[in-house]
C-alpha positions as CSV (number, residue, x, y, z in Angstrom):
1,X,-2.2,-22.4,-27.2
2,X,-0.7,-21.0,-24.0
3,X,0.1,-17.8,-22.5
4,X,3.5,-15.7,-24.0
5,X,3.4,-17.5,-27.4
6,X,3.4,-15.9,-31.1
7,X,2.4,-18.4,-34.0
8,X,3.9,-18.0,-37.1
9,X,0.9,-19.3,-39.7
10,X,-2.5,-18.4,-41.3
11,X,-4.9,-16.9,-38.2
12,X,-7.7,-19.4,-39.5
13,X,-5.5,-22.6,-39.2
14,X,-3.5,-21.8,-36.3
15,X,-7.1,-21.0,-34.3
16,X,-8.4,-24.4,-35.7
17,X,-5.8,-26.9,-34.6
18,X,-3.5,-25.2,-31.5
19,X,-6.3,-23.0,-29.7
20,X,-8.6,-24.9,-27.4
21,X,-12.6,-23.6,-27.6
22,X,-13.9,-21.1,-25.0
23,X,-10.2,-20.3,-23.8
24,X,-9.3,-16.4,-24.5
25,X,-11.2,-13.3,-23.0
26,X,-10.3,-11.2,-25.2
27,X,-9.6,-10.6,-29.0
28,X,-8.3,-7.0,-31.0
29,X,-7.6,-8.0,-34.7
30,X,-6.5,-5.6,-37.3
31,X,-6.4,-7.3,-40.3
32,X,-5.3,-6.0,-43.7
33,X,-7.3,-3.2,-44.8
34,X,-9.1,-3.7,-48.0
35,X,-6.9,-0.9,-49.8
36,X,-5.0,-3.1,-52.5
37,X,-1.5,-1.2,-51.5
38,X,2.0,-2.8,-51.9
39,X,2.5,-1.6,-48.1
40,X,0.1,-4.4,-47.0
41,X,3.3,-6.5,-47.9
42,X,4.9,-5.6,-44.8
43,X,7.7,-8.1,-44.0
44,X,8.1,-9.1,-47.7
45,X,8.2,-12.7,-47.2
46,X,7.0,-15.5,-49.6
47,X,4.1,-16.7,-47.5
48,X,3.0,-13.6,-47.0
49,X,2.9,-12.6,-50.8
50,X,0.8,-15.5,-51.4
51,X,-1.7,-14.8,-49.1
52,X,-1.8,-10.6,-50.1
53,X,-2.5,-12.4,-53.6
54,X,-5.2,-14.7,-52.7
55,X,-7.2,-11.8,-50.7
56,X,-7.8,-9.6,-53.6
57,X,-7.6,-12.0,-56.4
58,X,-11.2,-11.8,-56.1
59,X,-11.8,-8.2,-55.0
60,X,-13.9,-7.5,-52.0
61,X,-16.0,-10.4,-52.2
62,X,-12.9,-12.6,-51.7
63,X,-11.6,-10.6,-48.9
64,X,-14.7,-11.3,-46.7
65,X,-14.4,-14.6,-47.5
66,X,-11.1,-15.0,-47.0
67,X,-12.0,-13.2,-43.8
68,X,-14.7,-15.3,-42.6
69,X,-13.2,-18.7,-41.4
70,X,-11.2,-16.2,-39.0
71,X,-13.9,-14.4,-37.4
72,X,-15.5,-18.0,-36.9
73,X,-12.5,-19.6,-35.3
74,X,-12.6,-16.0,-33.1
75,X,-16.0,-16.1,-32.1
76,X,-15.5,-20.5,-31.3
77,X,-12.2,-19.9,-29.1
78,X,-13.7,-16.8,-27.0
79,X,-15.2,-17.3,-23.7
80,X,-18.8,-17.2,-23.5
81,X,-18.2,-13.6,-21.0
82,X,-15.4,-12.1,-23.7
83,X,-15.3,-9.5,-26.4
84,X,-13.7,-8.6,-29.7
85,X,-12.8,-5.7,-31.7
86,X,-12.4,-5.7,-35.0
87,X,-10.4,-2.3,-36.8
88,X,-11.3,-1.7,-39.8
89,X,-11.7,1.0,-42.4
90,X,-14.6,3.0,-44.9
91,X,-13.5,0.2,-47.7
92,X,-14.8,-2.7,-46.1
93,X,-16.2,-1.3,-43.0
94,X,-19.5,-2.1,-44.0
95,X,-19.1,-5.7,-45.1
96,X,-17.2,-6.6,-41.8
97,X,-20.1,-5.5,-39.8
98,X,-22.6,-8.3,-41.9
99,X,-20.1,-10.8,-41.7
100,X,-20.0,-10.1,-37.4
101,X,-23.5,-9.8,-37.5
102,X,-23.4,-13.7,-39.4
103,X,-21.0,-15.0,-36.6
104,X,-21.7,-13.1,-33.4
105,X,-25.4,-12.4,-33.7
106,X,-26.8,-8.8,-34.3
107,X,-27.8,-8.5,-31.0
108,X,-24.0,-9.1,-29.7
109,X,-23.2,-5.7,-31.1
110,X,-21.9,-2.9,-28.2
111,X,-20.4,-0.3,-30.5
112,X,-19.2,0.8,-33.6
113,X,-16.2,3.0,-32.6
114,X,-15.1,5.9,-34.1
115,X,-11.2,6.5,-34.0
116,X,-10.3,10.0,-35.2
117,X,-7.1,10.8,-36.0
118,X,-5.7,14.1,-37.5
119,X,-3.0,12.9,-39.5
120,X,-3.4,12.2,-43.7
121,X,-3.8,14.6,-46.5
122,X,-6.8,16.3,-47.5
123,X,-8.7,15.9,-50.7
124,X,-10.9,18.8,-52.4
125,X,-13.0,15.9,-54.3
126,X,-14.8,15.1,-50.8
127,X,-14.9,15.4,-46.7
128,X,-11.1,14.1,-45.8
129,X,-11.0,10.8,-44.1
130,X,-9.9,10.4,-40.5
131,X,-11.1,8.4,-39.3
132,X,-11.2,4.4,-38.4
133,X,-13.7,1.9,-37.3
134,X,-13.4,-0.8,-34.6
135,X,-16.6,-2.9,-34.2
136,X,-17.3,-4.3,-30.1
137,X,-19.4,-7.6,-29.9
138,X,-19.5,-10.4,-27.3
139,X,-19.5,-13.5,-26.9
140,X,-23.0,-13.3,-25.1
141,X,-24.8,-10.8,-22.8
142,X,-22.7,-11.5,-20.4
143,X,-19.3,-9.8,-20.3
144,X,-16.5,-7.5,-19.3
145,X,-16.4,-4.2,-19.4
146,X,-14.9,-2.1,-17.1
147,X,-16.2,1.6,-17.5
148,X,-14.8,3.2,-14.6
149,X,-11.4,2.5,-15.9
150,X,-11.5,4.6,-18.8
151,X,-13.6,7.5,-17.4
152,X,-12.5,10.9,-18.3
153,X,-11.5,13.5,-16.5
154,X,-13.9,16.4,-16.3
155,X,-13.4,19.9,-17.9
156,X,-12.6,22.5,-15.8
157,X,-15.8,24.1,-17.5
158,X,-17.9,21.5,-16.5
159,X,-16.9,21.8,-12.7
160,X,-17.5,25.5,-12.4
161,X,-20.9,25.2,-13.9
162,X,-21.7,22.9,-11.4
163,X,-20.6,24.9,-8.7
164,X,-22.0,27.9,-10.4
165,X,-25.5,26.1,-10.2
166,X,-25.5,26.4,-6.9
167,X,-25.2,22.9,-5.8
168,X,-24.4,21.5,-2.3
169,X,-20.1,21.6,-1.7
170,X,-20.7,17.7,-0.4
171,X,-22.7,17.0,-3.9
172,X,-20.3,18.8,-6.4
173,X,-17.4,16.3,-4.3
174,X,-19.6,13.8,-5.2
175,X,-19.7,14.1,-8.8
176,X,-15.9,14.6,-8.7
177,X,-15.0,11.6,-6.7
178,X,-16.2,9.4,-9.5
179,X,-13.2,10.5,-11.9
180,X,-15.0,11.9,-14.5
181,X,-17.4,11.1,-17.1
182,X,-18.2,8.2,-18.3
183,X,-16.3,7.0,-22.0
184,X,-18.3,7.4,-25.4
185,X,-17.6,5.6,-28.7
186,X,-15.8,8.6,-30.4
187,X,-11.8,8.3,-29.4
188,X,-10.7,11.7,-30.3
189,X,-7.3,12.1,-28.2
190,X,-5.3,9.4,-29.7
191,X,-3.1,10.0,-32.6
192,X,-0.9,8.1,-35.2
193,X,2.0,6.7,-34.5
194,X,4.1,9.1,-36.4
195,X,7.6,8.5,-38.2
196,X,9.6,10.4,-34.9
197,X,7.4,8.6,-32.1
198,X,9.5,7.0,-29.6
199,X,7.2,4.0,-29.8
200,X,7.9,3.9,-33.8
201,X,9.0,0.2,-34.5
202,X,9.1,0.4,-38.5
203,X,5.9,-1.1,-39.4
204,X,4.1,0.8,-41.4
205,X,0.5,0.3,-40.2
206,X,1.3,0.0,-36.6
207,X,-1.3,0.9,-34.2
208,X,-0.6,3.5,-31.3
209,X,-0.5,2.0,-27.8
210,X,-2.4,3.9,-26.2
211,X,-5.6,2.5,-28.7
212,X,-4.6,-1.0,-27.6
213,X,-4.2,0.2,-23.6
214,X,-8.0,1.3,-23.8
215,X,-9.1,-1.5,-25.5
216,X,-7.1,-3.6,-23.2
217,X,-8.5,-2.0,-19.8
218,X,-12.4,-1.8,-20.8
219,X,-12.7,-5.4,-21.9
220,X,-10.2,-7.9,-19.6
221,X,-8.6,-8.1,-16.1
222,X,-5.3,-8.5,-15.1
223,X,-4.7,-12.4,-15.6
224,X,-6.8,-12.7,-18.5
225,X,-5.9,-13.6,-22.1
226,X,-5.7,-11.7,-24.6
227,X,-5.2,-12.6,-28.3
228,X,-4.2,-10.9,-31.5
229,X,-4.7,-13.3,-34.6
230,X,-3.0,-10.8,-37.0
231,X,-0.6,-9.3,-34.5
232,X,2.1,-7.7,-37.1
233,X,4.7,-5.8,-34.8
234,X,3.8,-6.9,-32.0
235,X,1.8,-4.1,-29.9
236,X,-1.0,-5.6,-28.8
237,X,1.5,-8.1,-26.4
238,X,3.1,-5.6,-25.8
239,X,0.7,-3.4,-24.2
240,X,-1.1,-7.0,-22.5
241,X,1.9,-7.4,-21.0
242,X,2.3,-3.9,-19.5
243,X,-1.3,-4.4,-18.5
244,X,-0.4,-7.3,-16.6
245,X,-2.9,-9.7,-19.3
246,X,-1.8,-12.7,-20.5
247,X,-1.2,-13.1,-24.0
248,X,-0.9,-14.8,-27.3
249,X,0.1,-13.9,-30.5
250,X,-0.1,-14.8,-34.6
251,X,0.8,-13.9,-37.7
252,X,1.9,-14.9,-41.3
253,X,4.8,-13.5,-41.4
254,X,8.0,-15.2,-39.6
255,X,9.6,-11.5,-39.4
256,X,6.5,-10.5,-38.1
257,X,6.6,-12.8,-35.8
258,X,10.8,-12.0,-35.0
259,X,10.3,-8.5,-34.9
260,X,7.3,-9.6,-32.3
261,X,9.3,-11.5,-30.3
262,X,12.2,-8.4,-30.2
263,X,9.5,-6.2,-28.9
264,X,8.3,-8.1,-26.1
265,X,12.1,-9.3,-25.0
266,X,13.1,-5.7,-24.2
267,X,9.8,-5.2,-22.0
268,X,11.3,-8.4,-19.8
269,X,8.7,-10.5,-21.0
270,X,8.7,-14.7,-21.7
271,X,8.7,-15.7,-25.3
272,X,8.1,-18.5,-27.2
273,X,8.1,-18.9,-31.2
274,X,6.0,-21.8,-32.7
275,X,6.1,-22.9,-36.2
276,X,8.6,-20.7,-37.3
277,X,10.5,-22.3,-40.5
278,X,13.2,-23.9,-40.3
279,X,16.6,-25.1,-42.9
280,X,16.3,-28.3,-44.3
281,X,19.4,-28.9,-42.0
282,X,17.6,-28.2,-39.4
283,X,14.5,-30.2,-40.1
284,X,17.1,-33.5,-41.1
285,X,18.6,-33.5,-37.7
286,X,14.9,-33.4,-35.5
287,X,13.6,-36.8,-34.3
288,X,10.8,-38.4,-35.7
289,X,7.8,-37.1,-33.2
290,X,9.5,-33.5,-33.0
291,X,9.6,-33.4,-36.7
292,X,6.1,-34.5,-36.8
293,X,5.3,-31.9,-34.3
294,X,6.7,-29.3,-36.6
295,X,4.7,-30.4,-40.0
């Protein structure tokens, strides 16, 4: 596996046999929410159908485990100093964070983050729902994260009241040289992407990239990898490659994995598609080892 490539396959077998162990520093994966909905059927593709079937065939219980050999391969390809987030939502939330626990180790848990959005209808049978989860563990007690990078800025309030208190011109400079506070685990100023955003690619769960750019900058460095197993429209390379992060991509579907590819051409950036299908044509005309290569 090597920097500017998107893999068209399952997450769990393309981990096992292309990525090498302790190699990326970072991992975001937003898998497919447990909600049962046609729009998890994103590209439409055979392949793709087949494996939205076999995740709920046998409810929740199936999803985790359908789930688990992915996390593994995760937590066996990360460095020993990197991190992953995991999005999820109230359906499965809870079962995600036993099956981390399992894999990472209970004490590799940083934070449960709460994204809060505004968008979505209201319901009078209970509280309205806006809000996702994204689970932080490491690798090990050892790892990135770079705190001063996402401080923010302070409130005007919060600046007169310390001038108001009377302290020292040379302190109050002080507190305001750092760049403001430090970041909590309740992400309040980042919307949807909604259906007029000028970063609106047409896939229906796509994540806003200013999510990835924080998650990005508080857990790797410039030069680093970062992967996305289930990487749909693409913006987690995307927003890597803006970063100045290396990158590497997967997913199931091979218009996923096109529409990928699209993305990350118009930013200027390298790409290469591996194990995308091919016509039987195609295949007929390879020679023996790069057909072999292919299967």
């Amino acid at each position: 596996m090597q920097n500017s490539e998107i893999y068209c396959g399952n997450a769990k077998e393309v981990l096992m046999y292309s990525a090498v162990a302790e190699s990326v520093d970072l991992i975001y994966v937003d898998p497919p929410f447990f909600s049962n909905k046609n729009y998890e059927l994103i590209w439409g593709n055979g392949y793709e159908l087949k494996a939205y079937e076999d995740r709920w065939k046998g409810g929740l219980e199936n999803y985790i485990a359908w789930m688990e050999p992915v996390i593994m391969q995760c937590h066996r390809v990360l460095k020993p100093t990197g991190s992953i987030y995991v999005h999820c939502n109230w359906r499965a939330n809870a079962h995600l964070r036993l099956l981390l626990d399992r894999v990472f180790g209970y004490n590799r848990f940083l934070n449960e983050i709460i994204w809060n959005y505004k968008s979505g209808a209201g319901t009078p049978k209970h509280f309205g729902r806006k809000h996702d989860t994204i689970y932080l563990y490491s690798k090990s007690a050892e790892y990135t994260f770079n705190a001063d990078d996402l401080r923010v800025p302070y409130a005007q309030s919060t600046i007169n009241r310390l001038k108001y208190a009377g302290a020292r011109e040379k302190n109050v400079q002080k507190v305001l040289d750092r760049g403001g506070k430090l970041a909590d685990d309740v992400w309040l100023d980042i919307g949807h992407v909604q259906g007029n955003s000028p970063e609106r690619r047409g896939y229906p769960t796509q994540k806003p990239e200013p999510l990835l750019d924080k998650i990005i900058r508080a857990s790797s460095r410039p030069g680093e990898l970062v992967l996305d197993p289930m990487c749909g429209g693409g913006t987690t390379m995307a927003v890597a490659h803006k970063l100045g992060r290396k990158w590497v991509g997967i997913d199931v579907s091979p218009l996923g994995c096109k529409e990928s590819e699209r993305y990350l051409l118009e930013l200027g950036a390298t790409v290469s598609l591996v194990g995308m299908p091919m016509s039987v044509k195609a295949l007929k005309a390879l020679q023996p080892f790069p057909f072999q290569d292919w299967v």
